[in-house]
Each structure stands twice: as structure tokens, then as C-alpha cells.
N, CA, C and O atoms as a DFTB+ gen file, in Angstrom:
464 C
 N C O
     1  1       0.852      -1.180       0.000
     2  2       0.000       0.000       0.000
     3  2       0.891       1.234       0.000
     4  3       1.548       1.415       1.025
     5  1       1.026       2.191      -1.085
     6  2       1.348       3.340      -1.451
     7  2       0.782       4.520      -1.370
     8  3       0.123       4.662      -2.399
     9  1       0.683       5.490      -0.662
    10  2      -0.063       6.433      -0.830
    11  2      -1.510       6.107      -0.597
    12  3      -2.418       6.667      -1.211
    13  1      -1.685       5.205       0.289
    14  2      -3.108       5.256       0.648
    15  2      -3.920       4.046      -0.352
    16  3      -5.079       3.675      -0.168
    17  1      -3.043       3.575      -1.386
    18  2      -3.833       2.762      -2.627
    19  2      -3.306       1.162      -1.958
    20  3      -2.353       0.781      -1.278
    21  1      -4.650       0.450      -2.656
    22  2      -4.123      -1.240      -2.383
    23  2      -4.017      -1.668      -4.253
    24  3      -4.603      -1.332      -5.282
    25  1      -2.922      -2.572      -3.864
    26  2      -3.042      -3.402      -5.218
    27  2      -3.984      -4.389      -5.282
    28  3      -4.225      -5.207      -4.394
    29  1      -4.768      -4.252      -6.869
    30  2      -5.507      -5.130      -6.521
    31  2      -5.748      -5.940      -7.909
    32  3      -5.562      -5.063      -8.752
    33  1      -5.937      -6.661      -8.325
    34  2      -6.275      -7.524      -9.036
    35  2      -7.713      -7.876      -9.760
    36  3      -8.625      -8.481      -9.196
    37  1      -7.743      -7.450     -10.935
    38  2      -9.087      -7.268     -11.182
    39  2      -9.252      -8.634     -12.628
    40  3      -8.301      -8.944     -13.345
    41  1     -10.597      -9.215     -12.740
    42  2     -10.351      -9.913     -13.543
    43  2     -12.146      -9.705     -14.262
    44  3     -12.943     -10.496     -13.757
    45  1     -12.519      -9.107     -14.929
    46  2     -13.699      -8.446     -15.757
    47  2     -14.209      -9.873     -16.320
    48  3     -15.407      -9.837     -16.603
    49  1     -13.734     -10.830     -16.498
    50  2     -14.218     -12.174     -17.378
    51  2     -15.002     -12.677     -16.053
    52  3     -16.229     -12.680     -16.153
    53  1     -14.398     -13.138     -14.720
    54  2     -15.202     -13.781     -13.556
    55  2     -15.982     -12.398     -12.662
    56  3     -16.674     -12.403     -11.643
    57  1     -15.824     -12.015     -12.965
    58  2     -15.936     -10.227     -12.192
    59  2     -15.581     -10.423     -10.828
    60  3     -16.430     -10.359      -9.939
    61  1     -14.673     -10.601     -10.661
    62  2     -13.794     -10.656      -9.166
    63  2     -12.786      -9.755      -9.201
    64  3     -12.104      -9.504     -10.195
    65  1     -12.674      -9.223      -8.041
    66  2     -11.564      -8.393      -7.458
    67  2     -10.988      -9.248      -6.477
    68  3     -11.663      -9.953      -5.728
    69  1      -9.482      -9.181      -6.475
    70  2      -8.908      -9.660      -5.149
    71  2      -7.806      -9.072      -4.757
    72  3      -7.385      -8.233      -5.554
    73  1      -7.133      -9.241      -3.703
    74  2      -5.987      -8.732      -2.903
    75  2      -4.700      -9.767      -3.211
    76  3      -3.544      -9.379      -3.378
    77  1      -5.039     -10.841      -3.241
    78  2      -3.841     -11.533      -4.074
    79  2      -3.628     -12.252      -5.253
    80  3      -4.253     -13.230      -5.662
    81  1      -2.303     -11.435      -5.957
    82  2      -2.500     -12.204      -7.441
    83  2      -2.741     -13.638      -7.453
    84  3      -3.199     -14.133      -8.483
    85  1      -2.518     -14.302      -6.537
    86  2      -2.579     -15.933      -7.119
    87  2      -3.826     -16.421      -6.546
    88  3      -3.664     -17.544      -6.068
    89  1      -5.239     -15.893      -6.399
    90  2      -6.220     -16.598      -5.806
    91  2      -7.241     -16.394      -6.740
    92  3      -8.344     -16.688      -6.280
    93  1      -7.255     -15.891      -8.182
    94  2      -7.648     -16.121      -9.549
    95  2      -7.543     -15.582     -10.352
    96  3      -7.736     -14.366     -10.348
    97  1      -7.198     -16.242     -11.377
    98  2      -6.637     -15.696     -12.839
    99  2      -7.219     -13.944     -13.122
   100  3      -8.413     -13.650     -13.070
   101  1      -6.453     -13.247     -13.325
   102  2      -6.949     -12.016     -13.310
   103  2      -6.034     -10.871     -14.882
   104  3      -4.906     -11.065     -15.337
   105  1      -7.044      -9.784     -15.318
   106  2      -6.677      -9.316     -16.168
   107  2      -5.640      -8.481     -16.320
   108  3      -4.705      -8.398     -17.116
   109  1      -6.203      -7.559     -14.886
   110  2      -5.633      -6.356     -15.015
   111  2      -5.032      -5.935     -13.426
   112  3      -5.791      -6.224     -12.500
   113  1      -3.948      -5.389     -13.133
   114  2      -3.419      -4.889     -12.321
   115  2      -4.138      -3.259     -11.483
   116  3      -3.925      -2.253     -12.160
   117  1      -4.577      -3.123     -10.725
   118  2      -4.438      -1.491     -10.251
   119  2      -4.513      -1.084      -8.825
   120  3      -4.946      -1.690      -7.845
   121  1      -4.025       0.000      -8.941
   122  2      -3.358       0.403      -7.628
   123  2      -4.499       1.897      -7.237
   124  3      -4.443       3.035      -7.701
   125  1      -5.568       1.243      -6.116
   126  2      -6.504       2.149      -5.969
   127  2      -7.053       2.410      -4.526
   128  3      -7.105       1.662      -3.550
   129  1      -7.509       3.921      -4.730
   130  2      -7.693       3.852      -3.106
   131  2      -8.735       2.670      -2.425
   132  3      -9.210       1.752      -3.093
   133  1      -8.926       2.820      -1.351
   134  2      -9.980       1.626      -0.517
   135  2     -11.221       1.839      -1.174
   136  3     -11.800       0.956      -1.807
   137  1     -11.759       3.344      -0.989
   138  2     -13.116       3.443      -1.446
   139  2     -13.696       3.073      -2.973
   140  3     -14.875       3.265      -3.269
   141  1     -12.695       2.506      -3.918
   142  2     -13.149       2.086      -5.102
   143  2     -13.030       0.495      -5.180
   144  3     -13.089      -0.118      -6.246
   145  1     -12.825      -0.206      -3.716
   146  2     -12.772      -0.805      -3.973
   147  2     -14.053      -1.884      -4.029
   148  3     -14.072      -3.027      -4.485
   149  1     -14.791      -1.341      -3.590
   150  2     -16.293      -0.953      -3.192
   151  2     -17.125      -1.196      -4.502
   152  3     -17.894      -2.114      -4.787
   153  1     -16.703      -0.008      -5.260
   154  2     -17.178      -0.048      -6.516
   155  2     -17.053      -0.787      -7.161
   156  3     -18.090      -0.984      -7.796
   157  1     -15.998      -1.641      -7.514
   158  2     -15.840      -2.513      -8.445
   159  2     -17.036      -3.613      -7.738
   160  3     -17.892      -4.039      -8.513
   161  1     -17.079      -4.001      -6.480
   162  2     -18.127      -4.859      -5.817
   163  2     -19.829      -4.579      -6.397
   164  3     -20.724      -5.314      -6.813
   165  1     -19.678      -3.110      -6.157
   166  2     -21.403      -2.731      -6.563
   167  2     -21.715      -2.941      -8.273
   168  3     -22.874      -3.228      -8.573
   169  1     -20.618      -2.788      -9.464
   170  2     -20.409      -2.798     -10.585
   171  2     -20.778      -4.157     -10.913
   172  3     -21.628      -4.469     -11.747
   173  1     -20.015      -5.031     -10.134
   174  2     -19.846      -6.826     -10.215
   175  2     -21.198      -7.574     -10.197
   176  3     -21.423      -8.532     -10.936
   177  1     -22.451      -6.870      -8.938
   178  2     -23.444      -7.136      -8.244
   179  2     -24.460      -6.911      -9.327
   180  3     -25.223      -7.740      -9.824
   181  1     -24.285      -5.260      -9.678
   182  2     -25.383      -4.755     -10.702
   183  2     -25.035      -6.021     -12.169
   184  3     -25.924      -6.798     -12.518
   185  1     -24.186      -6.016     -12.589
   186  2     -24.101      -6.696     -13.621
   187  2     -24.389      -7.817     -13.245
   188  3     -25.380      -7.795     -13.975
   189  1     -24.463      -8.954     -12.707
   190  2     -25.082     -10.145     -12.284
   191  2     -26.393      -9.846     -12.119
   192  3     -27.168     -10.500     -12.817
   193  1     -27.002      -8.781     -11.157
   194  2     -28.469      -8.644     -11.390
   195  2     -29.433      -8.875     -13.144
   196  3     -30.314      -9.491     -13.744
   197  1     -28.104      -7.543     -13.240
   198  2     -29.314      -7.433     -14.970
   199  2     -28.957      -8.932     -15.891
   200  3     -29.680      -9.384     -16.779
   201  1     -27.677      -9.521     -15.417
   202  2     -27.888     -10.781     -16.145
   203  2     -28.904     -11.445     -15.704
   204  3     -29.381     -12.064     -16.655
   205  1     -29.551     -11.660     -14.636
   206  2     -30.611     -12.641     -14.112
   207  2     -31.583     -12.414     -15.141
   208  3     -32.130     -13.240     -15.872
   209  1     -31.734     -10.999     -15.080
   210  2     -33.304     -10.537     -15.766
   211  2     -33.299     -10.764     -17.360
   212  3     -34.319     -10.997     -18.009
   213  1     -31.861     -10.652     -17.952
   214  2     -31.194     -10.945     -19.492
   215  2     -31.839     -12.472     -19.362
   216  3     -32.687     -12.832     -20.179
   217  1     -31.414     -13.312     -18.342
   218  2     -31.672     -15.045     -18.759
   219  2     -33.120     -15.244     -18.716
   220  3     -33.561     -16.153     -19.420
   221  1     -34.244     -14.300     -17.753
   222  2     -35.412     -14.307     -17.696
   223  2     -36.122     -13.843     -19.428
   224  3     -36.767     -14.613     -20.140
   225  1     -35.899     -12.958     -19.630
   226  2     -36.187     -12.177     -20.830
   227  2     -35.860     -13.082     -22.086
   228  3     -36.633     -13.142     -23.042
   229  1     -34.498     -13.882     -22.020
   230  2     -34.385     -14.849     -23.070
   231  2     -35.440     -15.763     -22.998
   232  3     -35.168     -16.671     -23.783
   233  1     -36.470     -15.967     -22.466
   234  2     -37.409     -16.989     -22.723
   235  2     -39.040     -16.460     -23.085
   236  3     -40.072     -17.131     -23.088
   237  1     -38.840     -15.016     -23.379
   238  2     -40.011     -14.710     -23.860
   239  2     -39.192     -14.351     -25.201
   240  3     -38.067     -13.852     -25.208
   241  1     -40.032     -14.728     -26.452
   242  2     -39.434     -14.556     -27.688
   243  2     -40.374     -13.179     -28.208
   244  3     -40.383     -12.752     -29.363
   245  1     -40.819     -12.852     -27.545
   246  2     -41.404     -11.748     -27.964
   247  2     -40.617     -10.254     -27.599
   248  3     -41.052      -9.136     -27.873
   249  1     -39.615     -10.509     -27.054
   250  2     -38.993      -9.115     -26.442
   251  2     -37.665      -8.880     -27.376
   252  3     -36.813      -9.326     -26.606
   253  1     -37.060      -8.530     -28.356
   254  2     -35.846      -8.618     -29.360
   255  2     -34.906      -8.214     -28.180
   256  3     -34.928      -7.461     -27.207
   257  1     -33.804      -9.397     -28.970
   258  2     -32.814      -8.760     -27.673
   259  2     -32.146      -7.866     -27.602
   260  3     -31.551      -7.649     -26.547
   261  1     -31.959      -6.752     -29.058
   262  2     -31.508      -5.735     -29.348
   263  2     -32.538      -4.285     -28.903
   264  3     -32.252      -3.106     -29.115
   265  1     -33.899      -4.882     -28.175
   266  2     -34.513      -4.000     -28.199
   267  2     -34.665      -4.065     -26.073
   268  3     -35.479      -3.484     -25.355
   269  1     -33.939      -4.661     -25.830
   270  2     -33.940      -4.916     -24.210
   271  2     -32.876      -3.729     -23.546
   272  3     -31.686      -3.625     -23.844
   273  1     -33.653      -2.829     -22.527
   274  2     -33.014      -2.109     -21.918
   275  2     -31.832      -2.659     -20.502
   276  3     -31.053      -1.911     -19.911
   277  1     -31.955      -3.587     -20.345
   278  2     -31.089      -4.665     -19.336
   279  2     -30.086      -5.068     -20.105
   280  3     -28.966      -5.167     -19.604
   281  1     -30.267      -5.325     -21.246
   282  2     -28.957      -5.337     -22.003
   283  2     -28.152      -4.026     -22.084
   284  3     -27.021      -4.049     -21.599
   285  1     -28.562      -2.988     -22.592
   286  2     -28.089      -1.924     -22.812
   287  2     -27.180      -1.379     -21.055
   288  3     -26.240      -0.606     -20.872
   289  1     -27.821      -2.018     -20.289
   290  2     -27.363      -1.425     -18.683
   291  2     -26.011      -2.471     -18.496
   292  3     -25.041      -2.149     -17.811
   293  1     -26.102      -3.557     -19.102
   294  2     -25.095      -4.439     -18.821
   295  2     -23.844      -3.473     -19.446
   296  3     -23.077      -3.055     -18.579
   297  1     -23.609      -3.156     -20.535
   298  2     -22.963      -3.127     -21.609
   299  2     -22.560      -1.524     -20.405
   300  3     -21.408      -1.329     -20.020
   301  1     -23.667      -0.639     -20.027
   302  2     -23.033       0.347     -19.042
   303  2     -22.267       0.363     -18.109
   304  3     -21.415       1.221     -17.876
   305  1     -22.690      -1.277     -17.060
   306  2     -21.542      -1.735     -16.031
   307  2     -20.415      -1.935     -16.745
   308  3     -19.431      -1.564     -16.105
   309  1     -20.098      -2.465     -18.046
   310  2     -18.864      -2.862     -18.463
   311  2     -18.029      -1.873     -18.908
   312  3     -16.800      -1.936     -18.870
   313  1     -18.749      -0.856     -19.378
   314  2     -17.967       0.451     -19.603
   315  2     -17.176       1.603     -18.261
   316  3     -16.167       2.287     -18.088
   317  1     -18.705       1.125     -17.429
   318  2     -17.851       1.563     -15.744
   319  2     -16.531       0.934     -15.418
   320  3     -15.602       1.600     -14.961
   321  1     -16.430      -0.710     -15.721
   322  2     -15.468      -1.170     -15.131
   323  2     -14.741      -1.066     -15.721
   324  3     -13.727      -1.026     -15.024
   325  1     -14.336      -0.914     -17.417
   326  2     -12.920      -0.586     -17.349
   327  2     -12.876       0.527     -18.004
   328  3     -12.208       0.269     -19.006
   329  1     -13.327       2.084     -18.048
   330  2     -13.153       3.317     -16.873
   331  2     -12.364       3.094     -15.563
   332  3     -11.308       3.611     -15.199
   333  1     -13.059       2.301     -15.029
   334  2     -12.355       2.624     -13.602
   335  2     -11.032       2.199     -13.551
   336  3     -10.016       2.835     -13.272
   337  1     -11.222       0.773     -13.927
   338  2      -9.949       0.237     -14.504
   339  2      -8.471       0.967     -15.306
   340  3      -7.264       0.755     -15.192
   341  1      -9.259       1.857     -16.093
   342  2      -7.966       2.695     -17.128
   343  2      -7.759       3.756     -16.528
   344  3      -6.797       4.435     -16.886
   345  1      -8.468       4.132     -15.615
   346  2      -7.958       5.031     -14.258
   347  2      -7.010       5.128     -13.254
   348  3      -6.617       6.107     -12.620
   349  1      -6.588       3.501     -13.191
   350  2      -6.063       3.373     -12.018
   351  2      -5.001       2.033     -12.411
   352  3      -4.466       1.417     -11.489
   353  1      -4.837       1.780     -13.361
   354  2      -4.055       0.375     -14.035
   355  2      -2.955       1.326     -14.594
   356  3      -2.898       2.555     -14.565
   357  1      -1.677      -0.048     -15.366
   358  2      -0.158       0.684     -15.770
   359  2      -0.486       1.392     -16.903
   360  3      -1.708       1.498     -17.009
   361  1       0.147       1.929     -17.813
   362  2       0.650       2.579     -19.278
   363  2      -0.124       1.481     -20.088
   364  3      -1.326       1.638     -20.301
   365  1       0.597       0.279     -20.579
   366  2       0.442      -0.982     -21.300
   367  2      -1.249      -1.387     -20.564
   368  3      -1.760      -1.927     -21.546
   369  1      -1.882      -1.409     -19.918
   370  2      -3.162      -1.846     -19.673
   371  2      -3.795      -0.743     -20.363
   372  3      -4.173      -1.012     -21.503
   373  1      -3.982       0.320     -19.988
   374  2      -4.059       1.883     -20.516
   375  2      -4.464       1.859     -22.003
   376  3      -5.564       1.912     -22.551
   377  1      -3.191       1.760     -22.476
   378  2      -3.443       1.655     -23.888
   379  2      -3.820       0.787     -24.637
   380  3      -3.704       1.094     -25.823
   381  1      -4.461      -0.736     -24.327
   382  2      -5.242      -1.331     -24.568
   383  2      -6.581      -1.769     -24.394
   384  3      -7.183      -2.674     -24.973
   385  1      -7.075      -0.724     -23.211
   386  2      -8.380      -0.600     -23.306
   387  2      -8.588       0.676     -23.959
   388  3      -9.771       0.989     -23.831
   389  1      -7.809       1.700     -24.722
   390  2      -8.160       2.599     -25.187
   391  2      -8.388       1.881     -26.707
   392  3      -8.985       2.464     -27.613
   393  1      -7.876       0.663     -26.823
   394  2      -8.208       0.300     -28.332
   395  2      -9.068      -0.690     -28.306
   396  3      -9.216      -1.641     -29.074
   397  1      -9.550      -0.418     -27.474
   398  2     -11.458      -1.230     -27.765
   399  2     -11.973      -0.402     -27.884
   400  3     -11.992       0.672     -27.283
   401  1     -12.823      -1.054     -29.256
   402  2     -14.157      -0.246     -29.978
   403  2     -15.278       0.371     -29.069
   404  3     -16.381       0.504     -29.599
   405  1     -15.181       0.627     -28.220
   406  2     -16.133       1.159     -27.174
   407  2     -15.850       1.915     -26.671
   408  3     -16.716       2.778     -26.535
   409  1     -14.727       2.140     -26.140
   410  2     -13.846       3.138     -24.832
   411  2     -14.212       4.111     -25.211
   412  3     -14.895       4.657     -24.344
   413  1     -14.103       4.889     -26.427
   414  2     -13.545       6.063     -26.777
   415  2     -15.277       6.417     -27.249
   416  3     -15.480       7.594     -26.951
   417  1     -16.318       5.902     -27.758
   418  2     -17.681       6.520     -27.846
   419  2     -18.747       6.442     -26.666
   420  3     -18.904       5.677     -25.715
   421  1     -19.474       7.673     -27.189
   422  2     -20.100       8.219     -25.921
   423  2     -20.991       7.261     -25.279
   424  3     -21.223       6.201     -25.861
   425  1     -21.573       7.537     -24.027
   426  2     -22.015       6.180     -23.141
   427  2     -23.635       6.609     -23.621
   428  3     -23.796       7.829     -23.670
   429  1     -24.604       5.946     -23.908
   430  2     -25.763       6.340     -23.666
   431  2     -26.336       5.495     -22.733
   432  3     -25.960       4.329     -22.614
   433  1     -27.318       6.041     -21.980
   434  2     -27.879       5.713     -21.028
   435  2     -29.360       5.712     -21.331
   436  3     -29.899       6.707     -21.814
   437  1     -29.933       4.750     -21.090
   438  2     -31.802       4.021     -21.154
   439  2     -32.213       4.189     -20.020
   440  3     -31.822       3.572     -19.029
   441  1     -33.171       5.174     -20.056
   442  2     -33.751       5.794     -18.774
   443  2     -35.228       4.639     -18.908
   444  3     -35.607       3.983     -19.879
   445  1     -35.706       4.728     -17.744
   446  2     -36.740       3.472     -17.662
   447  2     -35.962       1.944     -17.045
   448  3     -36.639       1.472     -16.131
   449  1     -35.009       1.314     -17.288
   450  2     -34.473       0.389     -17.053
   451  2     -34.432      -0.078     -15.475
   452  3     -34.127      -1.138     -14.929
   453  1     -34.880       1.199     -14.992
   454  2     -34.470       0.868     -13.237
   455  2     -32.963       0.794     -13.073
   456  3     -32.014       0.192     -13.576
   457  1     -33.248       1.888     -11.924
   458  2     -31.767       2.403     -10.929
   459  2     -30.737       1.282     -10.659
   460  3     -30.986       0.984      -9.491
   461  1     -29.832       0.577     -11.026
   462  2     -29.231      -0.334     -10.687
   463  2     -27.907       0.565     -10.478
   464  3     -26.862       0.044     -10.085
């Protein structure tokens, strides 16, 4: 701990955060204060929620899945997390989430979806 930051280990595929590299395979490195570490927890939670309601919704064929606002909120947690992520990760992490097709266009947000 440096300046108040913990290292921490983030891995966006299992959505786990941890305190030590070897207790699961993880993506990305960052060095952040306590209180975000929080966030990545509430980010992890919301996105598992709206997946529940994504696996519910896959069984009515009447709802397009391009036209589902729970999708669109997922795709928002994932943009939170690595934001937060390219905030607080090395140079080389940095510049490879700046070259995903997403990073760099604007976020829209689907009002109606419920506060998650």
C-alpha cells in the first residue's frame, strides 16, 4: 500500500476483485484507493443482477434482444469497469483498453431500465 492505494487484481471475465495475485486468474493490475474498492463490488453485483433478468427475458421470444433495456445497462456496467480500470491500471493496460471499440464513444444511457 502506497499512498493510501491497495493493489488489486481485477479480472472483468469472472468479475472478481482480489488482494492476491494468485487466488484467480486475473486481467488487469491497479493500484486504488480503498473506497473504489467498493465499486468494483457494486459494478460486479449490478451486472449479475441485470444478467438474471437478461436469462429471464431470453425466454419470452417476444422481447428482441436488441430491443432490451437490461442489455443496454449491462454493456453500461462494463464500460464503468474498465473506466475505472484505465484510471487506475499501468501505461500498457491503458493503452489497450483505449483500443477497444467502445472506450472512446459516448455512453448512452436508457432511462426506464431501473436504478441499478
Amino acid at each position: 500500500m502506497a499512498d493510501g492505494k491497495y493493489t488489486m487484481y481485477v479480472s472483468v471475465a469472472h468479475q472478481q476483485i482480489n488482494i492476491h495475485k494468485h487466488d484467480s486468474p486475473h486481467e488487469y493490475v491497479v493500484n486504488i484507493p480503498k473506497d473504489y474498492i467498493e465499486i468494483f463490488h457494486h459494478l460486479f453485483d449490478q451486472t449479475n443482477e441485470l444478467e438474471f433478468f437478461n436469462f429471464l427475458r431470453a425466454h419470452l421470444p417476444y422481447v428482441p434482444y436488441h430491443y432490451d433495456r437490461n442489455n443496454h445497462n449491462v454493456d453500461l456496467r462494463l464500460y464503468k469497469m474498465y473506466a475505472l480500470i484505465h484510471e487506475f491500471t499501468d501505461d500498457e493496460s491503458k493503452a489497450f483498453i483505449e483500443q477497444l471499440p467502445f472506450f472512446r464513444q459516448p455512453v448512452v444511457s436508457h432511462k426506464g431500465a431501473g436504478n441499478l
